[in-house]
MITIKE-979991 format. One line per field, with one value per atom (N, C-alpha, C): residue number from 0; residue in three letters; z negated, y, x negated; atom name. Coordinates in pm, whole numbers, always signed. Example, Ala and Ser with C-alpha at 12.3 -4.5 7.8 and 13.67 -1.06 7.14 Angstrom:
2
resi [0;0;0;1;1;1]
resn [ALA;ALA;ALA;SER;SER;SER]
up [-780;-780;-780;-708;-714;-787]
north [-569;-450;-330;-225;-106;+3]
east [-1319;-1230;-1320;-1285;-1367;-1290]
name [N;CA;C;N;CA;C]
***
This chain:
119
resi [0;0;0;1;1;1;2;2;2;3;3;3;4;4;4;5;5;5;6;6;6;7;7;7;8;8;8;9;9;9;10;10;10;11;11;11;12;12;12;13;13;13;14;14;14;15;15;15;16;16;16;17;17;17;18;18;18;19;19;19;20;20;20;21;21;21;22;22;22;23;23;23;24;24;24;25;25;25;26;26;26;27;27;27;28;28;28;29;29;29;30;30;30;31;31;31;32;32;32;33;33;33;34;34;34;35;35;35;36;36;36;37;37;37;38;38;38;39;39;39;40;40;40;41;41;41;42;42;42;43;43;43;44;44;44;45;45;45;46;46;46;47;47;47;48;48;48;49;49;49;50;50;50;51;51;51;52;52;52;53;53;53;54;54;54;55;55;55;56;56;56;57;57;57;58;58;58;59;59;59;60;60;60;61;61;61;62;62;62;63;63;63;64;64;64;65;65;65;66;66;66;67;67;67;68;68;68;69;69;69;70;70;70;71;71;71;72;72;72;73;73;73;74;74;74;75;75;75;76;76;76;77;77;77;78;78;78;79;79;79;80;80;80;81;81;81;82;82;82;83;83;83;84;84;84;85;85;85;86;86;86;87;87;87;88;88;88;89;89;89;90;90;90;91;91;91;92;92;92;93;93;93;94;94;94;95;95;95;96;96;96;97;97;97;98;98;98;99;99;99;100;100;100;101;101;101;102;102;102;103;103;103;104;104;104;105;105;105;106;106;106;107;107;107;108;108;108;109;109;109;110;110;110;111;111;111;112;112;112;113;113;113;114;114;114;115;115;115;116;116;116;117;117;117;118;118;118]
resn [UNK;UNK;UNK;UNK;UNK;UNK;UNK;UNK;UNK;UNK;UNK;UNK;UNK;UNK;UNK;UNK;UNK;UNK;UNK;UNK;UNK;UNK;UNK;UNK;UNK;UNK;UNK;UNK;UNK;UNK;UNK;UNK;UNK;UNK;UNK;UNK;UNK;UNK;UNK;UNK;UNK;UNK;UNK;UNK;UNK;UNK;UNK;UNK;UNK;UNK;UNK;UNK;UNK;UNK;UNK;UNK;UNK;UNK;UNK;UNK;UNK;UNK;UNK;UNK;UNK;UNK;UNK;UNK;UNK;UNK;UNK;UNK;UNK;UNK;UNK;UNK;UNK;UNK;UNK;UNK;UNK;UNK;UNK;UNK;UNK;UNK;UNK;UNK;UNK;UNK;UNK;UNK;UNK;UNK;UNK;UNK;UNK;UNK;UNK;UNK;UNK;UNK;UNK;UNK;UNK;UNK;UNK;UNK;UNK;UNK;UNK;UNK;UNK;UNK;UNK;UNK;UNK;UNK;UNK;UNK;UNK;UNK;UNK;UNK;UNK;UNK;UNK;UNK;UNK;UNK;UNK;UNK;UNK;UNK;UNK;UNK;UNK;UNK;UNK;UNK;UNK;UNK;UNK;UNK;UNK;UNK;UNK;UNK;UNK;UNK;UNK;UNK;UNK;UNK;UNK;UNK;UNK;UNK;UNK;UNK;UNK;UNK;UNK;UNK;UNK;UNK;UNK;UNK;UNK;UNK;UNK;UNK;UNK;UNK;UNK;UNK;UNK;UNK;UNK;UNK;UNK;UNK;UNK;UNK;UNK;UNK;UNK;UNK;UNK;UNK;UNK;UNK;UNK;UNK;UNK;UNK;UNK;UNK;UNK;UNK;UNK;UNK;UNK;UNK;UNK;UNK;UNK;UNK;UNK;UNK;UNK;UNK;UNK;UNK;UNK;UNK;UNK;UNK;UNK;UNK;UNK;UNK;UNK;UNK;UNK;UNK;UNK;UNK;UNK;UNK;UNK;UNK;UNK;UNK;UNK;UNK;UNK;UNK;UNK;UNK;UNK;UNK;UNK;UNK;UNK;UNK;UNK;UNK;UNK;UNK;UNK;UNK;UNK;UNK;UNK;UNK;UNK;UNK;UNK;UNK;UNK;UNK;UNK;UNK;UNK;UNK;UNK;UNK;UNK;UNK;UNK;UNK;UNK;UNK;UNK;UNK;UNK;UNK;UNK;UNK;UNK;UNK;UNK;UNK;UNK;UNK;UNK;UNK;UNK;UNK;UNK;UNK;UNK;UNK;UNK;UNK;UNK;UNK;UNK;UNK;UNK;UNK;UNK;UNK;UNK;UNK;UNK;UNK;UNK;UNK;UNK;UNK;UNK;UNK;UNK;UNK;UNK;UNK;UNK;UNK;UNK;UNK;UNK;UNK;UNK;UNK;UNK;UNK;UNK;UNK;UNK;UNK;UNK;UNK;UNK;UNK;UNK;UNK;UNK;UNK;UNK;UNK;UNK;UNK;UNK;UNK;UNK;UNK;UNK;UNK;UNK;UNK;UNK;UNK;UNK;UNK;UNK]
up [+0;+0;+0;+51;+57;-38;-232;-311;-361;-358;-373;-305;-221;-145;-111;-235;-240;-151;-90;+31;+7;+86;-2;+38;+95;+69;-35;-60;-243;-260;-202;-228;-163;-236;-184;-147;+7;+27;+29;-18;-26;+99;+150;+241;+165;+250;+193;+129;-41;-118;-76;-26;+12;-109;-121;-198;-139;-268;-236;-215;-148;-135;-255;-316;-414;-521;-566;-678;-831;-902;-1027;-1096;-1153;-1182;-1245;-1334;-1379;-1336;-1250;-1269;-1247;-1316;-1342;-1184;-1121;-1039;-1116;-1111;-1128;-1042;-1080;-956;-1029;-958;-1005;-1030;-1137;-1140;-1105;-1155;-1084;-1060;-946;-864;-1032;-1004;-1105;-1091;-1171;-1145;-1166;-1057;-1119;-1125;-1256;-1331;-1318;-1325;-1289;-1436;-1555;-1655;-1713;-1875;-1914;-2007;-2019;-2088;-1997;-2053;-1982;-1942;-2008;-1907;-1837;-1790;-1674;-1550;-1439;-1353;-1272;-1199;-1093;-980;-944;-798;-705;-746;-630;-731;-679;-668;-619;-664;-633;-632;-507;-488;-582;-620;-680;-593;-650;-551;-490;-543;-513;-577;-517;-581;-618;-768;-800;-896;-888;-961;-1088;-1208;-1337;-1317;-1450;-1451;-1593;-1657;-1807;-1845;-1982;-2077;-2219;-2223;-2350;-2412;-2548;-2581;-2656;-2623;-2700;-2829;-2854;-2989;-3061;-2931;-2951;-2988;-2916;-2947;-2776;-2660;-2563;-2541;-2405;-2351;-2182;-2168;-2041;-1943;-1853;-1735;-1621;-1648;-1513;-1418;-1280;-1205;-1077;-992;-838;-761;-724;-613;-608;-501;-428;-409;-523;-546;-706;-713;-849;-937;-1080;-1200;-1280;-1365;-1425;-1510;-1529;-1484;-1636;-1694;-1804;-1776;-1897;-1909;-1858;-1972;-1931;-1835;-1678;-1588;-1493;-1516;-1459;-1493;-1381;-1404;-1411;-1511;-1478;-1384;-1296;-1211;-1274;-1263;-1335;-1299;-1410;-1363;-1256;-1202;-1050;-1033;-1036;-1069;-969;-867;-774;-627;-607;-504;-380;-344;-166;-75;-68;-12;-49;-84;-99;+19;+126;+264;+277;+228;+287;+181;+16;-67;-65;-114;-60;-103;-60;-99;-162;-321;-315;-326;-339;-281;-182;-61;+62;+43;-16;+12;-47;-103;-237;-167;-80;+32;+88;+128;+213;+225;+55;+13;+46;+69;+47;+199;+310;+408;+474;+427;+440;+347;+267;+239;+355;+380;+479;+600;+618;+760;+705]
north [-119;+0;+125;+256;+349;+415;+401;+481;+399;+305;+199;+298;+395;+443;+630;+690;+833;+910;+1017;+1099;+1143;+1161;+1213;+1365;+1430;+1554;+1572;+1714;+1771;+1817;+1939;+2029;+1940;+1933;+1876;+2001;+2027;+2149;+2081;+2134;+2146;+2176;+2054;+2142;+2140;+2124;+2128;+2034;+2035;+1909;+1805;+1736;+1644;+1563;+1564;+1453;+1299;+1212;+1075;+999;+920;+817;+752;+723;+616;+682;+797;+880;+830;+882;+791;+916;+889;+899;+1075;+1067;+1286;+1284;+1413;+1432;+1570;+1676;+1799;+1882;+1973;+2008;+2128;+2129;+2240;+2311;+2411;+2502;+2479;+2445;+2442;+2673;+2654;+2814;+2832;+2754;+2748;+2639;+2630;+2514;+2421;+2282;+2193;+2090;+2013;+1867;+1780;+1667;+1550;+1456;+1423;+1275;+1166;+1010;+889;+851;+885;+906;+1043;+1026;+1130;+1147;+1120;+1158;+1190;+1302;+1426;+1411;+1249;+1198;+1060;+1051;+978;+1045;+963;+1021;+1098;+1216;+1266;+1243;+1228;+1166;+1228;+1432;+1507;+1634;+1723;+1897;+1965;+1991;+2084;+2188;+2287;+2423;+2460;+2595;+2696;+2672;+2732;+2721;+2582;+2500;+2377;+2349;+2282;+2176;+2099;+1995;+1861;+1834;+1676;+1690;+1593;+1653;+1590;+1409;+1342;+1202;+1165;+1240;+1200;+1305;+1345;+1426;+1384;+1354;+1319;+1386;+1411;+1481;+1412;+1442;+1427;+1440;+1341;+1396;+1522;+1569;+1694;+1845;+1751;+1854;+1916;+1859;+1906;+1857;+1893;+1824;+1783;+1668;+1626;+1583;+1626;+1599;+1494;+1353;+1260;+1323;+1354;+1366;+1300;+1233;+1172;+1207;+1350;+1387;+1533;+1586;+1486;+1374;+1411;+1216;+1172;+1095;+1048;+1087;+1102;+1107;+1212;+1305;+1347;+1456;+1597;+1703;+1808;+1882;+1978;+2032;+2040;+2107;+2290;+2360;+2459;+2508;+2408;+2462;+2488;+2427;+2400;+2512;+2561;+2609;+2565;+2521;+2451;+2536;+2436;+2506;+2554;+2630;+2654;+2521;+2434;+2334;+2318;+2247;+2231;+2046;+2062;+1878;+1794;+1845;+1741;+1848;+1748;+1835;+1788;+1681;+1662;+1786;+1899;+1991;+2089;+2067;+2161;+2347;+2275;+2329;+2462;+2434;+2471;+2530;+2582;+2632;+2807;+2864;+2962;+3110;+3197;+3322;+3435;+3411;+3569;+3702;+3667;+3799;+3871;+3747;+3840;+3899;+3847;+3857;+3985;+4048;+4166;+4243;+4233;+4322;+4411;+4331;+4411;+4519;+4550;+4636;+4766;+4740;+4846;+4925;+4862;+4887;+5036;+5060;+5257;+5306;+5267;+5372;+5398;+5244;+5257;+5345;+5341;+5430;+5610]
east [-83;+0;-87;+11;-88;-159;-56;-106;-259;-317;-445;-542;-493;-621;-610;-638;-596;-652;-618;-668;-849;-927;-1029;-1036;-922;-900;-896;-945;-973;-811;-806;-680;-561;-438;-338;-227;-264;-181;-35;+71;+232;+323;+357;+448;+619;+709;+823;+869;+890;+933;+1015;+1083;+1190;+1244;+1364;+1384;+1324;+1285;+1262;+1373;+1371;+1483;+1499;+1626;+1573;+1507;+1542;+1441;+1514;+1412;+1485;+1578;+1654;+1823;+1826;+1683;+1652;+1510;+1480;+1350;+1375;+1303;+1268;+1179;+1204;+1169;+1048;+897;+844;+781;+703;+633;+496;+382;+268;+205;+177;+103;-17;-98;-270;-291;-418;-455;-485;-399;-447;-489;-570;-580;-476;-484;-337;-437;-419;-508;-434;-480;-459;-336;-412;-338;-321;-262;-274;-335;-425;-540;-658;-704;-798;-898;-937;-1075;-1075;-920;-883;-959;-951;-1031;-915;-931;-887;-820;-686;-623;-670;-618;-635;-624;-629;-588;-462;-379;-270;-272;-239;-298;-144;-175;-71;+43;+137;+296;+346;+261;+341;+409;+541;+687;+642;+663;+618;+791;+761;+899;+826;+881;+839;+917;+832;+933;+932;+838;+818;+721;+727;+640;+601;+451;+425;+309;+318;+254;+119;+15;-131;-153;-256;-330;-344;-375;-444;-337;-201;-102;-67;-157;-119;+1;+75;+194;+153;+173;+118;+288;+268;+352;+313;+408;+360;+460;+457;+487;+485;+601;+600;+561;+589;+570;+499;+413;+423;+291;+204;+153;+212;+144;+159;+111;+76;-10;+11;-62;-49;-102;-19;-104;-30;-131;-81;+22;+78;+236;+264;+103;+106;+66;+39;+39;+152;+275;+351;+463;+601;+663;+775;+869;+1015;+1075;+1182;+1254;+1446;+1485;+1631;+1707;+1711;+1836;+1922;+1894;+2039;+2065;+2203;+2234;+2156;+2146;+2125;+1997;+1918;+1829;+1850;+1944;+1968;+1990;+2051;+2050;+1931;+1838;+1754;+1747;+1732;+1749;+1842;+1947;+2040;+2073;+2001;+2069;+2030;+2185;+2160;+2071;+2020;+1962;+2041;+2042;+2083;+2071;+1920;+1868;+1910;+1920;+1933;+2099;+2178;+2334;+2334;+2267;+2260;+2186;+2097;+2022;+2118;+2217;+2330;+2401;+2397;+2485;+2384;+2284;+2171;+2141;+2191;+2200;+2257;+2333;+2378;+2294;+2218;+2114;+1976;+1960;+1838;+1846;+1932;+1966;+1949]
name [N;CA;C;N;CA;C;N;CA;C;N;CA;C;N;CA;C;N;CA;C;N;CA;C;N;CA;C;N;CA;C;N;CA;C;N;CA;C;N;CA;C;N;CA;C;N;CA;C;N;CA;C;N;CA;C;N;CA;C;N;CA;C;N;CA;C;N;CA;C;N;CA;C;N;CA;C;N;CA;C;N;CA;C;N;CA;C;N;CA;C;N;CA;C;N;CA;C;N;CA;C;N;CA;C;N;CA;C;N;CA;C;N;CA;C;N;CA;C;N;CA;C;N;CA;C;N;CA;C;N;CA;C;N;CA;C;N;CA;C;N;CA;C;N;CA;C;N;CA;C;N;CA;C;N;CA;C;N;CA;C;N;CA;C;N;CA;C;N;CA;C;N;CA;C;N;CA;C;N;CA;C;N;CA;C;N;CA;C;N;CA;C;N;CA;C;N;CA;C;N;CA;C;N;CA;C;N;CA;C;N;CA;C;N;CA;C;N;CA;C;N;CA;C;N;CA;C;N;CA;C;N;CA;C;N;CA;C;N;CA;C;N;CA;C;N;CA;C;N;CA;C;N;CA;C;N;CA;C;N;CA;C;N;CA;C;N;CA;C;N;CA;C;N;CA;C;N;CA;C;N;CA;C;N;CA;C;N;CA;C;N;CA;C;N;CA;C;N;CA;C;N;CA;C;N;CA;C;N;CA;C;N;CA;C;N;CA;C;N;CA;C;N;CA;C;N;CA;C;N;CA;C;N;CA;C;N;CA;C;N;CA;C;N;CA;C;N;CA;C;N;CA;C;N;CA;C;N;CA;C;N;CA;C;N;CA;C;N;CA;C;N;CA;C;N;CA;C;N;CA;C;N;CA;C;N;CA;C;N;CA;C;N;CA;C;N;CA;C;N;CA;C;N;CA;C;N;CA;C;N;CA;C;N;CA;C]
***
């Protein structure tokens, strides 16, 4: 299988999250804040999968907390393993992520009103 053999790209650039098929039943959507490491485990001198640049989607699957008092995040996607809590940004609750795509802006809908001023 493919996860036996990790990219030997460093940075794991992000393209658009997808839901997994078959995803398990809650997982937490976050935003990565700074480029982080995702470790094999969670403990801090597991070895290294990959690098996640900033602004990437990952979706949580479990959180446990360390000895030490840290809080570690395993995360699926989009590889596997497991990466500090305080790097991560929760995303605002939403039941379900199949429409990701198609959900809507309301920024822009609120833009609108602003339109007889621009002129």
């Amino acid at each position: 299988s493919l996860e036996k053999h990790p990219r030997s790209r460093k940075i794991h650039r992000c393209g658009r999250a997808r839901p997994m098929a078959g995803s398990p039943e809650r997982r937490t959507r976050a935003t990565v804040r700074w480029e982080t490491a995702v470790r094999e485990e969670k403990e801090l001198d597991s070895s290294i999968v990959t690098t996640l640049d900033s602004g990437c989607t990952v979706f949580i699957v479990d959180t446990k907390t360390l000895a030490s008092g840290r809080e570690r995040c395993k995360i699926d996607e989009p590889v596997r393993g497991w990466v500090s809590r305080l790097l991560l940004e929760e995303a605002v609750e939403s039941d379900d992520d199949e429409e990701e795509s198609v959900s809507p802006e309301p920024s822009k809908k609120r833009a609108t009103g602003l339109s007889s001023n621009e002129r």
